[in-house]
DSSP file (Angstrom, degrees, kcal/mol; ACC not computed):
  #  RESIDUE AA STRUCTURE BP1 BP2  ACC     N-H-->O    O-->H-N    N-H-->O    O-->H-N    TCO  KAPPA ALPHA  PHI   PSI    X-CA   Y-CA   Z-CA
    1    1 A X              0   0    0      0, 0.0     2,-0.6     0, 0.0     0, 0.0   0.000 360.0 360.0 360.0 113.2    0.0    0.0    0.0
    2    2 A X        -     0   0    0      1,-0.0     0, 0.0     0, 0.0     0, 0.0  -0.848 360.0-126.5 -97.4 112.6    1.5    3.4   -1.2
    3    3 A X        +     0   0    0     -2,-0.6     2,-0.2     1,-0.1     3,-0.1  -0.132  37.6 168.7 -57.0 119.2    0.3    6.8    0.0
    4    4 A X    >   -     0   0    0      1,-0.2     3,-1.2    85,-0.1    84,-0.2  -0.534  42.1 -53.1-109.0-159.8   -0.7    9.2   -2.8
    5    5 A X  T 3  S+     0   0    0     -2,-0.2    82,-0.2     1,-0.2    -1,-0.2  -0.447 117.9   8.8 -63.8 157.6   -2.3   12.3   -3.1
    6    6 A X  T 3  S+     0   0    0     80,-2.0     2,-0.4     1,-0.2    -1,-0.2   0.585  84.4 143.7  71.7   3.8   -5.4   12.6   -1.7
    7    7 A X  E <   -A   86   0A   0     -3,-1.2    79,-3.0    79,-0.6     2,-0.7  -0.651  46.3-125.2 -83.5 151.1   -5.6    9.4    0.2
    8    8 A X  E     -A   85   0A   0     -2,-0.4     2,-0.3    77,-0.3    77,-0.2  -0.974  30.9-175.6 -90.6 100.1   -7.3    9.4    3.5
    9    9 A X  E     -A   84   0A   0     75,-1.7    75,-1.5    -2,-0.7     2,-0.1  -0.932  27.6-125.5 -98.6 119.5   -5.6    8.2    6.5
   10   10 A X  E     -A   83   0A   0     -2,-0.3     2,-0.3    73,-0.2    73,-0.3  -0.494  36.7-179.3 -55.1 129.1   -6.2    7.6   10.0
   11   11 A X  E     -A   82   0A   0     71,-1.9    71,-1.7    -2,-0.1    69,-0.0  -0.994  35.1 -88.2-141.5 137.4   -3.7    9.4   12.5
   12   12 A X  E     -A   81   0A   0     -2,-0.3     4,-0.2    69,-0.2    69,-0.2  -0.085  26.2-158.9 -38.6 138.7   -3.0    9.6   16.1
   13   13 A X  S  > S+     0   0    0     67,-1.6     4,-2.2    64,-0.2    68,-0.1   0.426  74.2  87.2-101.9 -12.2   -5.0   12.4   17.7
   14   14 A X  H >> S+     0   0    0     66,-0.3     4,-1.2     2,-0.2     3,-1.2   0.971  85.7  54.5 -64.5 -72.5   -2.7   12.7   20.8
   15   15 A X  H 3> S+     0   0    0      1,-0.3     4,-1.3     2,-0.2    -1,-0.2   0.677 117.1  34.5 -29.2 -50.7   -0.3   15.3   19.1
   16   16 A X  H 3> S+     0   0    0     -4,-0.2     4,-1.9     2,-0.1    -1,-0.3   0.751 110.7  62.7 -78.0 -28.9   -3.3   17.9   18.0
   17   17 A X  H <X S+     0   0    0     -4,-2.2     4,-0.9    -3,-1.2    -2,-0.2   0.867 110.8  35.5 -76.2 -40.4   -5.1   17.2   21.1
   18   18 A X  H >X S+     0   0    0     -4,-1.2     4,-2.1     2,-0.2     3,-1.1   0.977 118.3  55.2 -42.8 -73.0   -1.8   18.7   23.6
   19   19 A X  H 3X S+     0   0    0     -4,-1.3     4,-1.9     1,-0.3    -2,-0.2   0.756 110.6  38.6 -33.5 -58.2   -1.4   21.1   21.0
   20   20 A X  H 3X>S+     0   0    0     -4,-1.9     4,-2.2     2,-0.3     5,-0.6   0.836 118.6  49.9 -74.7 -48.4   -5.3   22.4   21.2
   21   21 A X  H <X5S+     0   0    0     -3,-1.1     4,-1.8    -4,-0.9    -2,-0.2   0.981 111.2  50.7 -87.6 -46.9   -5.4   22.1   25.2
   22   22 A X  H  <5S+     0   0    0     -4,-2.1    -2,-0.3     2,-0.2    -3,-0.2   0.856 121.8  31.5 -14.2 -98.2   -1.9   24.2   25.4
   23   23 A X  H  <5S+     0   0    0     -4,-1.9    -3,-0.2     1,-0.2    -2,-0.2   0.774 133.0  29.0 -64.1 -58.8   -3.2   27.0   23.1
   24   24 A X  H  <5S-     0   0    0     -4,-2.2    40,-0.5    -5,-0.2    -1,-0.2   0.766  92.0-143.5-103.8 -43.3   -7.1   27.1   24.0
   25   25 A X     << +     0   0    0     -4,-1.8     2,-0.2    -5,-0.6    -4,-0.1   0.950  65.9 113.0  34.6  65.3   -6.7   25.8   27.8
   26   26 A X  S    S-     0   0    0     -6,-0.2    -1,-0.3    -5,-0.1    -2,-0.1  -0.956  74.7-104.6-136.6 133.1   -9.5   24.1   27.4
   27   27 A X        -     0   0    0     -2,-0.2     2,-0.3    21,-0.2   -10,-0.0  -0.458  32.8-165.8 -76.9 172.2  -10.1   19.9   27.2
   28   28 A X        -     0   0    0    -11,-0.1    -7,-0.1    49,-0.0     3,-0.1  -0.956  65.8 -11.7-154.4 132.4  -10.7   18.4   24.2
   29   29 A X  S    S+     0   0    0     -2,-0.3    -2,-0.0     1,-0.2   -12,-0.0   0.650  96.4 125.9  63.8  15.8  -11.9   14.8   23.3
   30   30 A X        -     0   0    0      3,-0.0     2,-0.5    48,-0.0    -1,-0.2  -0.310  69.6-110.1 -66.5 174.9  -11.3   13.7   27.7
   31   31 A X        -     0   0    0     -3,-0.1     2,-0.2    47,-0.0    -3,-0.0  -0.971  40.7 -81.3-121.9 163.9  -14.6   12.4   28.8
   32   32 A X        +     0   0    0     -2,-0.5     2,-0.2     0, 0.0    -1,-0.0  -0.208  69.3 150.7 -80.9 105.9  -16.5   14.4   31.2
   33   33 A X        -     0   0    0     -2,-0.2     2,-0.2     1,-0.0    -3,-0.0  -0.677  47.3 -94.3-119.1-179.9  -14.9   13.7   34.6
   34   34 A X    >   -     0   0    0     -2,-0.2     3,-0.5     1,-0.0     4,-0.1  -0.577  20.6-132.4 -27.2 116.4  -14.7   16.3   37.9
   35   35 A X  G >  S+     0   0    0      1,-0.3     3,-2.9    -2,-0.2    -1,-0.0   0.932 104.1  72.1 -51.3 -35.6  -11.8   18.4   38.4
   36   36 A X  G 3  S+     0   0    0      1,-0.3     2,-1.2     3,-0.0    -1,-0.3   0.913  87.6  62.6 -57.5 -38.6  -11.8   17.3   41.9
   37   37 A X  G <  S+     0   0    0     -3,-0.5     2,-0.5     2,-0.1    -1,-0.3   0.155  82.4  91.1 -79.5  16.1  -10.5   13.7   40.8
   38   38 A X  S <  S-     0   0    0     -3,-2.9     2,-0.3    -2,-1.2     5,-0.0  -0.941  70.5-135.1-112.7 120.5   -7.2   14.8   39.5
   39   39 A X    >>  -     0   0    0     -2,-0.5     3,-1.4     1,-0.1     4,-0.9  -0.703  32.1 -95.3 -45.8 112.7   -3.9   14.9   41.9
   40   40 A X  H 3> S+     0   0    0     -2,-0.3     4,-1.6     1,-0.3    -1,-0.1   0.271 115.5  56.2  43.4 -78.6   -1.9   17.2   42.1
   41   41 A X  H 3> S+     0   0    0      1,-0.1     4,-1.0     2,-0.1    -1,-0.3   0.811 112.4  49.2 -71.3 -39.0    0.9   16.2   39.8
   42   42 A X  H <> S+     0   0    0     -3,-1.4     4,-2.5     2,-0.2     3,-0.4   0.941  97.6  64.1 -82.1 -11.1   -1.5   15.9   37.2
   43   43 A X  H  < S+     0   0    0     -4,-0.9     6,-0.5     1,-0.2     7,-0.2   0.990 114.0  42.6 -49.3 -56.6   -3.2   19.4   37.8
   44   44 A X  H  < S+     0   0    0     -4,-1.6    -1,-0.2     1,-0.2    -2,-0.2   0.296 107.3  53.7-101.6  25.5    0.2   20.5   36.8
   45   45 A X  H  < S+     0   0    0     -4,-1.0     2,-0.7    -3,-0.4    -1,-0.2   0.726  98.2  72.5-107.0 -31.9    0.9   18.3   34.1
   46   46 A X  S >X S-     0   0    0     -4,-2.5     3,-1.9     1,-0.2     4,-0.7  -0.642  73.5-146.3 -78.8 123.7   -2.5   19.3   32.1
   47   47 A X  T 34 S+     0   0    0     -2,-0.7     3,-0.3     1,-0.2    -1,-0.2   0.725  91.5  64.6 -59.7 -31.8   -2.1   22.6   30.7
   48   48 A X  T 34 S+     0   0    0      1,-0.2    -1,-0.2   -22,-0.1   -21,-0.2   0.060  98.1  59.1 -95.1  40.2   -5.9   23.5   31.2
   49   49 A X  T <4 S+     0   0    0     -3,-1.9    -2,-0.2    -6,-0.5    -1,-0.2   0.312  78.3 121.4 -57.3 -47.9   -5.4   23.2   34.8
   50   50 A X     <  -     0   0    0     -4,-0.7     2,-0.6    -3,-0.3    -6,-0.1   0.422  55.6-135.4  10.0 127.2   -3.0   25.7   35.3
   51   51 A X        +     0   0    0     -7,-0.0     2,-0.3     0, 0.0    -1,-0.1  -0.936  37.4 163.1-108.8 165.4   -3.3   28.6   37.5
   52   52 A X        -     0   0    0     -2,-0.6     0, 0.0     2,-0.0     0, 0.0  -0.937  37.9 -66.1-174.3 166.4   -2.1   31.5   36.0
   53   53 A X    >>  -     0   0    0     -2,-0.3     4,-2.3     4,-0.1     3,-1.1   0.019  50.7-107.3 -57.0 141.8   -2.1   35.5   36.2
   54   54 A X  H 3> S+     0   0    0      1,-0.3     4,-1.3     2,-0.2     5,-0.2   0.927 118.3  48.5 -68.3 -54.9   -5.3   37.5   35.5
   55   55 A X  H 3> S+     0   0    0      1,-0.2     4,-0.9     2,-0.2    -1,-0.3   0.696 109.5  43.8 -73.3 -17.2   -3.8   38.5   32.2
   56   56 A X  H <> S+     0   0    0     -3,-1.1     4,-3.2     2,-0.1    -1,-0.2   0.914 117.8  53.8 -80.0 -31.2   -2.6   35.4   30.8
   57   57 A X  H  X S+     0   0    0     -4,-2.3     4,-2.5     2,-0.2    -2,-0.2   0.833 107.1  44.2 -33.1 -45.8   -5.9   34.3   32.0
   58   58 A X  H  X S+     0   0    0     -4,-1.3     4,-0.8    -5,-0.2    -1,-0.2   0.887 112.7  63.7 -80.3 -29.0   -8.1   36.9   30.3
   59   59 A X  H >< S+     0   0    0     -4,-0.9     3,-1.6    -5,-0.2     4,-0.5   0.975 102.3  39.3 -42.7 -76.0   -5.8   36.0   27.5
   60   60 A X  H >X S+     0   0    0     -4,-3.2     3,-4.0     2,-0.2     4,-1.6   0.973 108.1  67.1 -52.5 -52.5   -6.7   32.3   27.0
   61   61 A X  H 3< S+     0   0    0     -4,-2.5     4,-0.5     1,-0.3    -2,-0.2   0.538  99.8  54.2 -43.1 -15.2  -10.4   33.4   27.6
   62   62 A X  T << S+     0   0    0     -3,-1.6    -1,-0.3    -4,-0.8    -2,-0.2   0.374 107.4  45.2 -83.5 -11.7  -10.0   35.2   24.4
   63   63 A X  T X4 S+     0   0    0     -3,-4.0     3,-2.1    -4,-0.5    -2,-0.2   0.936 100.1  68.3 -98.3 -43.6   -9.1   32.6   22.7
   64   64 A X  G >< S+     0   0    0     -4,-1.6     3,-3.3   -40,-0.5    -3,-0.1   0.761  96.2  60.2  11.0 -77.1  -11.9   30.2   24.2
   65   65 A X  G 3  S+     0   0    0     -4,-0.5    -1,-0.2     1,-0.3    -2,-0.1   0.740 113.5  34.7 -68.0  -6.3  -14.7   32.2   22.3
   66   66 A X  G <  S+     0   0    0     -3,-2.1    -1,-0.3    -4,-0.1    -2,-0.2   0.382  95.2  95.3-112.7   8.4  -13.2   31.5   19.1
   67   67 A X    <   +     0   0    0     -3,-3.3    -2,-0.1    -4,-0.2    -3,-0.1  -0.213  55.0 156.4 -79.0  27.1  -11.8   27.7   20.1
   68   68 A X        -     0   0    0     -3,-0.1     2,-0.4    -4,-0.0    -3,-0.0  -0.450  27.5-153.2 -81.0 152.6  -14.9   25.9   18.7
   69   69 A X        -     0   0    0     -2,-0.1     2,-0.2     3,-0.0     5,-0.0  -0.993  25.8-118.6-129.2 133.9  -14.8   22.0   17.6
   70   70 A X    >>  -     0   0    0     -2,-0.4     3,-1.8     1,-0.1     4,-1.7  -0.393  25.9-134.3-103.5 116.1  -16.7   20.5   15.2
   71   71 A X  H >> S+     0   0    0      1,-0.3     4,-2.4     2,-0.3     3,-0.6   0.943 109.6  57.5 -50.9 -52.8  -19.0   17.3   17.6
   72   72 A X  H 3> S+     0   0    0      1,-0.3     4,-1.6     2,-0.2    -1,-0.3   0.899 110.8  38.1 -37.0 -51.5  -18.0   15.0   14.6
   73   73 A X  H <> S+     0   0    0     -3,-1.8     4,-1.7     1,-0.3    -2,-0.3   0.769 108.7  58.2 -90.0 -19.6  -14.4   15.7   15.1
   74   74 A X  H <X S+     0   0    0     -4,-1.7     4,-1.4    -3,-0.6     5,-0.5   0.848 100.9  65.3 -81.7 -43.3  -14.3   15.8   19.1
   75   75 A X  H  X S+     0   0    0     -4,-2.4     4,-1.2    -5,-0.3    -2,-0.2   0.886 100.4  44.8 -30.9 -56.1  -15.6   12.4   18.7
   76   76 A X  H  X>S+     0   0    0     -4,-1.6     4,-2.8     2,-0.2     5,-1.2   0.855 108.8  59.4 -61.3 -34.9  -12.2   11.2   17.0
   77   77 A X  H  <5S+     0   0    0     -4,-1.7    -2,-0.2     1,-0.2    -1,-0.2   0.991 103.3  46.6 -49.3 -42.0  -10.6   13.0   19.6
   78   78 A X  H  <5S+     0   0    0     -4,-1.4    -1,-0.2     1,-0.3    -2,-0.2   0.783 118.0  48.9 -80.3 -16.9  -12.4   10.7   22.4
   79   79 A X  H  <5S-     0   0    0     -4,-1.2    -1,-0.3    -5,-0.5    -2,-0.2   0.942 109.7-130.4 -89.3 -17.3  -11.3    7.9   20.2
   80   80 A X  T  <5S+     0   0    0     -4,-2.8   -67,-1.6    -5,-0.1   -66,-0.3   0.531  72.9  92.0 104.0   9.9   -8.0    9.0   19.9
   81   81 A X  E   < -A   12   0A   0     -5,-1.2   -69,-0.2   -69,-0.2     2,-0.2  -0.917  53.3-156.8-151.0 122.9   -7.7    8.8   15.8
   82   82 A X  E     -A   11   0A   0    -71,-1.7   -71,-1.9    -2,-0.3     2,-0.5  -0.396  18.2-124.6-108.1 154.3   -8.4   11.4   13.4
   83   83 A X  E     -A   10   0A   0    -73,-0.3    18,-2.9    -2,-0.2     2,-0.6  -0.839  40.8-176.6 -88.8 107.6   -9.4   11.0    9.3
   84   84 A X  E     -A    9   0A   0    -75,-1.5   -75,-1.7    -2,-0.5     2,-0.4  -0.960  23.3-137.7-128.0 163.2   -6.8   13.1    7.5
   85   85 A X  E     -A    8   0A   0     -2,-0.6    14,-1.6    14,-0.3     2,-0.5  -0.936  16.3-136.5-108.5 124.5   -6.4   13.9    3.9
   86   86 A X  E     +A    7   0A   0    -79,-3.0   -80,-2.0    -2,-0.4   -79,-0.6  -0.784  25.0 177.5 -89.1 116.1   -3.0   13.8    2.4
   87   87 A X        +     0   0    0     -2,-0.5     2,-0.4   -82,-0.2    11,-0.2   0.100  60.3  60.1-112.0  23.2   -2.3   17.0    0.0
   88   88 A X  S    S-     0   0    0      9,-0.9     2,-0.8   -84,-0.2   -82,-0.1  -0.826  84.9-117.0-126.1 153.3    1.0   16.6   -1.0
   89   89 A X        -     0   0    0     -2,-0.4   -84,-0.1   -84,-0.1   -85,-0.1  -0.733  35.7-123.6-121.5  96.2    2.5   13.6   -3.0
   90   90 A X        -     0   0    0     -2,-0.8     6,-0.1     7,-0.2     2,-0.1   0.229  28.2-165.2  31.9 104.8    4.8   12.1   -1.2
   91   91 A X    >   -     0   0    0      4,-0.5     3,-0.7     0, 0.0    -1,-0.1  -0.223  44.3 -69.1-143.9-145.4    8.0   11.8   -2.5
   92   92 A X  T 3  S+     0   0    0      1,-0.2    -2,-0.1     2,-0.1     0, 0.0   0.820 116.9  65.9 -88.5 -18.2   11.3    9.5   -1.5
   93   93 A X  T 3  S-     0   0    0      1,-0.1    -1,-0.2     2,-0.1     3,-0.1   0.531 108.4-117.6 -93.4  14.4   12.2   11.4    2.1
   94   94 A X    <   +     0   0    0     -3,-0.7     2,-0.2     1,-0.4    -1,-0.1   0.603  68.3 132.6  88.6  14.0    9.1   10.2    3.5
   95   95 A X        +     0   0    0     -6,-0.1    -4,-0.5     2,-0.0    -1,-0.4  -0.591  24.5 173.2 -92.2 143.6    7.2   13.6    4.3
   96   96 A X        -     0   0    0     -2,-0.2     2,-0.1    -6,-0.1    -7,-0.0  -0.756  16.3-148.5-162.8 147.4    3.8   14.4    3.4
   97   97 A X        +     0   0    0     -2,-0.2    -9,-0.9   -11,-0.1     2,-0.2  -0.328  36.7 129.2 -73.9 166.1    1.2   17.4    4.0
   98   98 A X        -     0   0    0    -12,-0.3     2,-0.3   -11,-0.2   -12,-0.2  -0.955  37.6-100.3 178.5-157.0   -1.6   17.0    4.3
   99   99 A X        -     0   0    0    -14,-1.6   -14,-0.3    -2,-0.2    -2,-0.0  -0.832  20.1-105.8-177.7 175.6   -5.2   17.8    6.7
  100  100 A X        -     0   0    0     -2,-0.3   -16,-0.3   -16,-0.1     6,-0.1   0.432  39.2-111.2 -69.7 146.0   -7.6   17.0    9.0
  101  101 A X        +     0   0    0    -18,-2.9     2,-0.3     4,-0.1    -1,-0.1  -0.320  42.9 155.5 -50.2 148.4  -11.2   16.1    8.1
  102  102 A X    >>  -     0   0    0    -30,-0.0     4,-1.2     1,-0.0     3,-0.9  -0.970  42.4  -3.7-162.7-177.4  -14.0   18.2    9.0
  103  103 A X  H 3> S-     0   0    0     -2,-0.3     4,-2.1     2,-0.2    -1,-0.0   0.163 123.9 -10.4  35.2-137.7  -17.8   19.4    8.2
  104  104 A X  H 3> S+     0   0    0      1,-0.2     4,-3.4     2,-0.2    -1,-0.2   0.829 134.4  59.0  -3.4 -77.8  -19.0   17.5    5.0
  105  105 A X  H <> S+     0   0    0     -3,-0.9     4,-2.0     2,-0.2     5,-0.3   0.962 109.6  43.8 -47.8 -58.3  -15.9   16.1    3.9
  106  106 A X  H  X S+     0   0    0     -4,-1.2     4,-2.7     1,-0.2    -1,-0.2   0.810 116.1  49.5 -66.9 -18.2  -15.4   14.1    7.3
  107  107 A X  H  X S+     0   0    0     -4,-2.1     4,-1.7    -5,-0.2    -1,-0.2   0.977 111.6  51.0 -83.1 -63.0  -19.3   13.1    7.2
  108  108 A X  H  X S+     0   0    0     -4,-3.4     4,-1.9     1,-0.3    -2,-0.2   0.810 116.6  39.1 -38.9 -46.3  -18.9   11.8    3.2
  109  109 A X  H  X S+     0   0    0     -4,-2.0     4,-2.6     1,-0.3    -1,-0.3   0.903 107.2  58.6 -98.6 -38.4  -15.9    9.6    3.9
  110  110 A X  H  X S+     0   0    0     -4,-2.7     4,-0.7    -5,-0.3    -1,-0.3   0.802 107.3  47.0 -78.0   7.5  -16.7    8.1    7.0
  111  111 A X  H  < S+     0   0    0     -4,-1.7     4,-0.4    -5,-0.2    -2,-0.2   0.890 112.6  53.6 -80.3 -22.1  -19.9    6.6    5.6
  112  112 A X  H >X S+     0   0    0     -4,-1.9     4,-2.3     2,-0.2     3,-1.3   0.956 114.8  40.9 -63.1 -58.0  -17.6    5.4    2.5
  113  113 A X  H 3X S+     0   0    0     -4,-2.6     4,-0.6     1,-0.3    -1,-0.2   0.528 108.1  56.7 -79.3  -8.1  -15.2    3.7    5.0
  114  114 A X  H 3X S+     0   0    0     -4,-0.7     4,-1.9     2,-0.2    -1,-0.3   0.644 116.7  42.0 -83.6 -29.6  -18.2    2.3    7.4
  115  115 A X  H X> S+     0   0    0     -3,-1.3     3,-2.2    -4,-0.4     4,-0.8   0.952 109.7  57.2 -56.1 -68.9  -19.4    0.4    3.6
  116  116 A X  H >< S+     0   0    0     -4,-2.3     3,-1.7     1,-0.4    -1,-0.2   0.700 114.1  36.3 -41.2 -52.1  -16.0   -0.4    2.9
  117  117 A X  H 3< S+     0   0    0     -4,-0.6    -1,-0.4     1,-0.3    -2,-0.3   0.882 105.4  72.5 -78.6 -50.3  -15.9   -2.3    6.1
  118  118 A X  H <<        0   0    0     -3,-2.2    -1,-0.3    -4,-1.9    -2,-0.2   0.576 360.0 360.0  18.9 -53.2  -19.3   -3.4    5.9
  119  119 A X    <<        0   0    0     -3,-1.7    -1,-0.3    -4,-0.8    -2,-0.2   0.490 360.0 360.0 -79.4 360.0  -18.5   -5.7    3.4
């Protein structure tokens, strides 16, 4: 199996999913537990725990209102594995762009890939 252009791939969701709770400090794709049930050391290993300073605070709270996630795709989060589109071709060093599904697109191709397995 060779990746070209345009192929659709499954990817680990852990990489965007830091990335997302870092910038936003907000979860994404956890499942809906209590703050109280986290220790200590893990308060300050997830970044949207944090305490911080009224102004980085008010800071992240700006970014919040414009942090929205599509239900479809916060679903891949809680599964951990994302639909991506590859938009590059690929070549011999083993790079390739490419990105994530969403609206439409993500709804069109997983019902193609629920057949495919279907059969």
């Amino acid at each position: 199996k060779t990746l070209t252009k345009n192929t659709i791939v499954q990817i680990d969701a852990a990489p965007f999913r830091q990335w997302y709770e870092a910038h936003y400090a907000s979860p994404l794709g956890r499942k809906k537990t209590a703050e109280k049930k986290f220790t200590e050391e893990e308060r300050a290993e997830l970044p949207f725990l944090k305490k911080r300073s009224r102004k980085n605070q008010q800071k992240y709270n700006e970014r919040q209102k414009d942090g929205f996630v599509d239900p479809s795709v916060e679903e891949q989060f809680v599964a951990g594995k994302l639909y991506a589109c590859i938009s590059s071709r690929p070549g011999k060093c083993g790079r390739s762009d490419g990105y994530i599904l969403e609206g439409q697109e993500l709804q069109f191709y997983s019902k193609k890939l629920k057949a495919k397995k279907g059969k």
